[in-house]
C-alpha positions as CSV (number, residue, x, y, z in Angstrom):
1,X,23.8,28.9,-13.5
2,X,20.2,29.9,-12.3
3,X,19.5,34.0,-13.2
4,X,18.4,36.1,-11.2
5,X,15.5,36.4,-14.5
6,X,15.9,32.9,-15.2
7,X,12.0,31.4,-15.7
8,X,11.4,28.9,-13.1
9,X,8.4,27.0,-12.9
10,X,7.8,24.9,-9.4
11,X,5.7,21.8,-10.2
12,X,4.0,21.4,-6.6
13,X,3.9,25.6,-6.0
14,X,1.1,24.9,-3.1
15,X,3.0,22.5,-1.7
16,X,5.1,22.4,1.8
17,X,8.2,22.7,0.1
18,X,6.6,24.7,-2.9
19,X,5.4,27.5,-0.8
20,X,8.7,27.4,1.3
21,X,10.9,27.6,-2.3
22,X,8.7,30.5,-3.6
23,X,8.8,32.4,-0.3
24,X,13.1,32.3,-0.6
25,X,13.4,32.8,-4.5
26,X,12.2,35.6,-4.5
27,X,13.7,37.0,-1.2
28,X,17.1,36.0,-3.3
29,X,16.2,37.9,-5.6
30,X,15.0,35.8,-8.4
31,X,12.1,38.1,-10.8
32,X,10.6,35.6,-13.2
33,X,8.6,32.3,-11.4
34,X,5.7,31.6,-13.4
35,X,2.9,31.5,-10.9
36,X,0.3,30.9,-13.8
37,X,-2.4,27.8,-12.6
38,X,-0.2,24.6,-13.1
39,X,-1.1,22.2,-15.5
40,X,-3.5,19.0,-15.1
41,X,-1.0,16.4,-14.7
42,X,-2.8,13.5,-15.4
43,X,-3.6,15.1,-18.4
44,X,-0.6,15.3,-21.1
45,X,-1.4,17.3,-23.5
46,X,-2.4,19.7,-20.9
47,X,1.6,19.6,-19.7
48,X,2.5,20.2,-23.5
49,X,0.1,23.1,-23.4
50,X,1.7,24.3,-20.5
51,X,5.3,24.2,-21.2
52,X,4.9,25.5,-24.9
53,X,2.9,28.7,-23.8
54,X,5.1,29.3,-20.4
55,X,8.9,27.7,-21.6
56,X,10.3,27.6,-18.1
57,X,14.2,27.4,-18.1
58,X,14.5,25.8,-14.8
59,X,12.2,23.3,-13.2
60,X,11.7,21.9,-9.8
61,X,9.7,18.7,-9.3
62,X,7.8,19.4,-6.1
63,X,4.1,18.2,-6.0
64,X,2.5,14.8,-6.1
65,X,0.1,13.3,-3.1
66,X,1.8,12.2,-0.1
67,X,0.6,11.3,3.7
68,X,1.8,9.7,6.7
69,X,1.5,5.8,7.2
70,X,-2.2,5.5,7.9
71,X,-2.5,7.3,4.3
72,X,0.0,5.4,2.5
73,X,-2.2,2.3,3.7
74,X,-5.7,3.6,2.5
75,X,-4.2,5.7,-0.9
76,X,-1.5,3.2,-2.4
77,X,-3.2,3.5,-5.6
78,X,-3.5,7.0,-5.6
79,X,0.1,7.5,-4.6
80,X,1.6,5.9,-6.7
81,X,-0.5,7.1,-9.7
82,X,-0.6,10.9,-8.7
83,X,3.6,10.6,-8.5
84,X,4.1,8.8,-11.4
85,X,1.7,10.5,-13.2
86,X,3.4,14.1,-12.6
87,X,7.4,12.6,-13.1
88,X,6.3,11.3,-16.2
89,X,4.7,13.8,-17.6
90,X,6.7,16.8,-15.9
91,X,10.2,15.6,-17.0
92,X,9.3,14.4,-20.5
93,X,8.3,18.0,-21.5
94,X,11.2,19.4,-19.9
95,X,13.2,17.8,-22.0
96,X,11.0,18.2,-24.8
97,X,10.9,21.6,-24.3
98,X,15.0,22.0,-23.7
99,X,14.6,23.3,-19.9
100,X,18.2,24.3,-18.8
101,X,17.9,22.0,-15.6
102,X,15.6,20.0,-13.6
103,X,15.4,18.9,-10.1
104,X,13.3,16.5,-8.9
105,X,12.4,16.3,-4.8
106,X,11.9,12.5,-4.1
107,X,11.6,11.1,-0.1
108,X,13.7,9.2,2.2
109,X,11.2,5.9,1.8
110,X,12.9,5.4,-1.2
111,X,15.9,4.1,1.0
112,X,15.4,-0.2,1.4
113,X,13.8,-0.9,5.2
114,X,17.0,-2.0,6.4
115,X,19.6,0.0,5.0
116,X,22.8,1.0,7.0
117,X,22.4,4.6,9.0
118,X,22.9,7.3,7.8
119,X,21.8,6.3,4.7
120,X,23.9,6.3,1.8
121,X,23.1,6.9,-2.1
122,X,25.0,3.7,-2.3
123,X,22.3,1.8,-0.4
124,X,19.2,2.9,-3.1
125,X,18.0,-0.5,-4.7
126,X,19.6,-2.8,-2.3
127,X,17.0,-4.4,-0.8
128,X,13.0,-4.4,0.0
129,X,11.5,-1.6,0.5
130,X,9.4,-0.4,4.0
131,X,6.2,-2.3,3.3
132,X,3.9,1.1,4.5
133,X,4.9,2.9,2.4
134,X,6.1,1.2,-0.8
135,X,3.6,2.3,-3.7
136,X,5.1,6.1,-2.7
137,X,8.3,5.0,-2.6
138,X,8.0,3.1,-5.8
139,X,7.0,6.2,-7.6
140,X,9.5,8.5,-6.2
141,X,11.8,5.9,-7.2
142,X,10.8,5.7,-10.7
143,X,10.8,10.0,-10.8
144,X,15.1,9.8,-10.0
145,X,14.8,6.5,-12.6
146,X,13.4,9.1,-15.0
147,X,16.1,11.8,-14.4
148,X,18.8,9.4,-15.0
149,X,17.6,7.9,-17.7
150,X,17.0,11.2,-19.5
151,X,20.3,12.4,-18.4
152,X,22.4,9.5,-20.0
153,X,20.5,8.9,-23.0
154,X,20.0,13.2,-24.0
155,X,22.5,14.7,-21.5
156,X,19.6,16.7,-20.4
157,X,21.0,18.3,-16.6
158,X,18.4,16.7,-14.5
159,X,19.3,15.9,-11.2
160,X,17.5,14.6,-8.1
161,X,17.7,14.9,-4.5
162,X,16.2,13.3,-1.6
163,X,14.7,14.9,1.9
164,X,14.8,14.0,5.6
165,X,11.3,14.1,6.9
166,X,10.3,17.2,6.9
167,X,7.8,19.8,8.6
168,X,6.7,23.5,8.4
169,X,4.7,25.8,8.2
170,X,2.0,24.8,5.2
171,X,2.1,21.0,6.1
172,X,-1.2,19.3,6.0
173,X,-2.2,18.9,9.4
174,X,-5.1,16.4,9.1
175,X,-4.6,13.9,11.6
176,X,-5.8,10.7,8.8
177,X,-3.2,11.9,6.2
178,X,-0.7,13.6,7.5
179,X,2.9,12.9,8.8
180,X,4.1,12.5,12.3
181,X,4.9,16.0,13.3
182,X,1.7,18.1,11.8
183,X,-0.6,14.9,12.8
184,X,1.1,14.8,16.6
185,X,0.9,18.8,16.6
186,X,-3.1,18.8,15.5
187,X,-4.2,15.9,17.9
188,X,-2.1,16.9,21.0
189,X,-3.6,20.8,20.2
190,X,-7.1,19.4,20.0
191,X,-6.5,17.4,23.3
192,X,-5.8,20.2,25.0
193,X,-8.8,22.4,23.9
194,X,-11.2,19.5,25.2
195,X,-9.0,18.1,28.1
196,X,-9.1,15.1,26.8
197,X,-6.8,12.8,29.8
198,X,-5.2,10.2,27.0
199,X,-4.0,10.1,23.3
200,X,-3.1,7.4,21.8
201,X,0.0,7.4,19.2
202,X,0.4,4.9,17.0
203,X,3.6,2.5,17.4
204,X,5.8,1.5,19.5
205,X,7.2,5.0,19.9
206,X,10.4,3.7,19.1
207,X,11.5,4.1,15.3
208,X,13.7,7.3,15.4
209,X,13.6,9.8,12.1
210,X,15.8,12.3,11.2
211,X,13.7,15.7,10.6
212,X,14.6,19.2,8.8
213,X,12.7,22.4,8.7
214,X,11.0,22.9,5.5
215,X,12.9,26.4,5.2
216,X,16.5,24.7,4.7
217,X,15.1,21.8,2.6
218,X,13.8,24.6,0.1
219,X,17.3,26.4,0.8
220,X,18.8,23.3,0.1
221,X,17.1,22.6,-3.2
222,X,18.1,26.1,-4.2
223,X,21.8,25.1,-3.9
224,X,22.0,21.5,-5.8
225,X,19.7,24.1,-8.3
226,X,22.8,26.4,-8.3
227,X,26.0,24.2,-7.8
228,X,25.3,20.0,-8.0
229,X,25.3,18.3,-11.5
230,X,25.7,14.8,-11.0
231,X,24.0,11.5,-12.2
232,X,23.6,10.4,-8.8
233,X,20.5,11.9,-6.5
234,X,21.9,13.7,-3.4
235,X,20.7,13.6,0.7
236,X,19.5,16.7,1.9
237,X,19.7,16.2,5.6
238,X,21.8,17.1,8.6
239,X,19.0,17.8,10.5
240,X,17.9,16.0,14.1
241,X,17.5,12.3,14.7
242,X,15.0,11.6,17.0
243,X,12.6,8.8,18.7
244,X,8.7,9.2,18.1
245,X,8.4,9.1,21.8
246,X,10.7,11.4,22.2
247,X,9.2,13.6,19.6
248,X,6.0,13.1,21.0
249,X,7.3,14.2,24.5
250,X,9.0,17.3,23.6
251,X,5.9,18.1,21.5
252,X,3.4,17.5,24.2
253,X,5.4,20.5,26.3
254,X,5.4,22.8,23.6
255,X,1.8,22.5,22.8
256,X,1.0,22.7,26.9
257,X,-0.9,19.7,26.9
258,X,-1.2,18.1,30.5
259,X,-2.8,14.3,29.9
260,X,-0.8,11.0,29.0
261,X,0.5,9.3,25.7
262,X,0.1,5.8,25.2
263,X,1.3,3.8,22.4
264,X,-0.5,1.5,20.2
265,X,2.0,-1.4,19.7
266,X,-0.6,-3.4,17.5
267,X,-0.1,-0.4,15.0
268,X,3.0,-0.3,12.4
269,X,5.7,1.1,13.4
270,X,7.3,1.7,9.6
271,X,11.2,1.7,9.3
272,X,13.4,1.4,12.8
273,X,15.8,4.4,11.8
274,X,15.9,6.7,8.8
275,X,18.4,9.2,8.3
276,X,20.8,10.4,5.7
277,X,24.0,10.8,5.3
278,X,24.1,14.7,4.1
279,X,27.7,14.0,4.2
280,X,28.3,15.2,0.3
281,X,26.2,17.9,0.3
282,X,27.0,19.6,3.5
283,X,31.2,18.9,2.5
284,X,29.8,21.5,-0.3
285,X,29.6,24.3,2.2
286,X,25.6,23.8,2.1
287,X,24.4,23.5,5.9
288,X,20.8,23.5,8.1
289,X,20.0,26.7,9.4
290,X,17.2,25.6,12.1
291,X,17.5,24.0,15.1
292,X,14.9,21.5,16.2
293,X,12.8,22.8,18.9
294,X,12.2,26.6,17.7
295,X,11.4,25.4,14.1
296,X,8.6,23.0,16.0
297,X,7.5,25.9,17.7
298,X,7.5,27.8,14.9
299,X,5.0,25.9,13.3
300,X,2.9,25.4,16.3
301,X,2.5,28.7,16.1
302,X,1.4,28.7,12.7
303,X,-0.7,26.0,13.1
304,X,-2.5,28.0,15.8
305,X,-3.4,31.1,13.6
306,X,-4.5,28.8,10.6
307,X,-6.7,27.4,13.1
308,X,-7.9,30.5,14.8
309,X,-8.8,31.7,11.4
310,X,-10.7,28.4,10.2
311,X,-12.4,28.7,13.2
């Protein structure tokens, strides 16, 4: 069990989920996360540096590049290597270093394109992968591959869990990298300052995602932390399933924008449907504490003063 003075180390501390996790640690409670720079990942011996000088107890595998389907066309390479790269490194010198426990955070593309909804854990390696976004997915694949094969051959309690899209406050808002809600948020805002009549979305609008607030994917990776050892990754989901167009819709309103959305069929749509069957985690007593619309206005509203303040 996690301490309240348990050393934790967050691999990824600037990231979405990383600044999310922080933020609730320590509001549980929790007095020892090492907040020293992280390591250069790409560089090993800097990891062994790291984990000798700090000895976290408890780890959570956070950071590594990511980006919406536009970036997963242009980056592949990068993806893949910046992922692998930190798994490999980051969960070798936990067990090198005896850490207590380690989570790693992968993403729903690991799921095949065509998988049953909700998907199941039972669905993982059953078929091809989404095309967009397979040299991600490959790597977040090969993290879990990593935890399991570390688990079984050294017992070491590493476990992994997988995410529903999500969004927050501290997403990357860049409209080339980033994914659907933060790049629909930033262009619809910006269409508004220079009433602009038409955007134009990518897709079909069709494909429907599943989406949880970045707050209760963070809570929820605090709990498998606290309560889940098991050699097979877990969902965290429960959260909203929704149509891009529909997203793009109800997004338009809350940003106050007043021109039209048109959709770009000769773009890729990437899978149909993804959700998750949160099933087994949420039969644990773990459940979602944000509903859809206010956490989308929530961080609107952050968006807004980063943006004031850039500006």
């Amino acid at each position: 069990m996690m301490l309240m003075n348990s050393k934790i180390f967050i691999s990824g501390a600037d990231s979405l989920v990383g600044i999310s996790l922080i933020k609730q640690l320590k509001s549980q409670g929790y007095t020892h996360i090492i907040e020293t720079a992280e390591p250069r990942y790409e560089n090993a011996e800097d990891v062994v540096r790291f984990f000798a000088i700090e000895k976290p107890e408890y780890v959570f595998v956070l950071g590594g590049k990511c980006g919406g389907i536009s970036m997963n066309q242009k980056q592949p390479a990068e993806l893949i290597y910046d992922n692998i790269t930190i798994a490999t490194n980051v969960i070798h010198q936990a067990h090198q270093h005896n850490v207590k426990k380690l989570l790693y955070l992968a993403s729903a593309c690991v799921y095949p394109k065509l998988s049953p909804q909700p998907m199941a854990i039972d669905s993982l390696m059953s078929g091809p992968l989404e095309v967009t976004n397979e040299a991600y997915a490959t790597a977040k694949i090969a993290g879990m591959a990593l935890c399991r094969a570390y688990r079984q051959q050294y017992k070491d309690n590493f476990i992994s869990a997988i995410p529903a899209n999500i969004f927050g406050p501290g997403d990357d808002f860049d409209p080339d990298n980033a994914h659907v809600i933060a790049a629909l948020l930033a262009r619809l805002h910006a269409a508004k300052q220079q009433n602009t009549n038409e955007i134009m979305i990518w897709g079909s609008g069709s494909p429907r995602r599943e989406f949880v607030y970045v707050d209760d994917i963070a809570d929820g990776c605090i709990f498998l932390m606290q309560h889940y050892d098991d050699l097979l990754p877990m969902n965290i989901g429960g959260g909203v399933d929704i149509s891009i167009r529909e997203l793009a819709i109800l997004i338009k309103d809350i940003v106050g924008y007043q021109g039209n959305l048109k959709f770009d069929i000769t773009k890729p749509d990437g899978m149909p449907l993804k959700s998750l069957d949160a099933a087994p985690l949420l039969a644990m007593g773990w459940q979602p504490q944000f509903l859809f619309e206010p956490a989308l206005k929530l961080t609107y509203d952050w968006y807004i003063k980063q943006h004031i303040t850039a500006h």
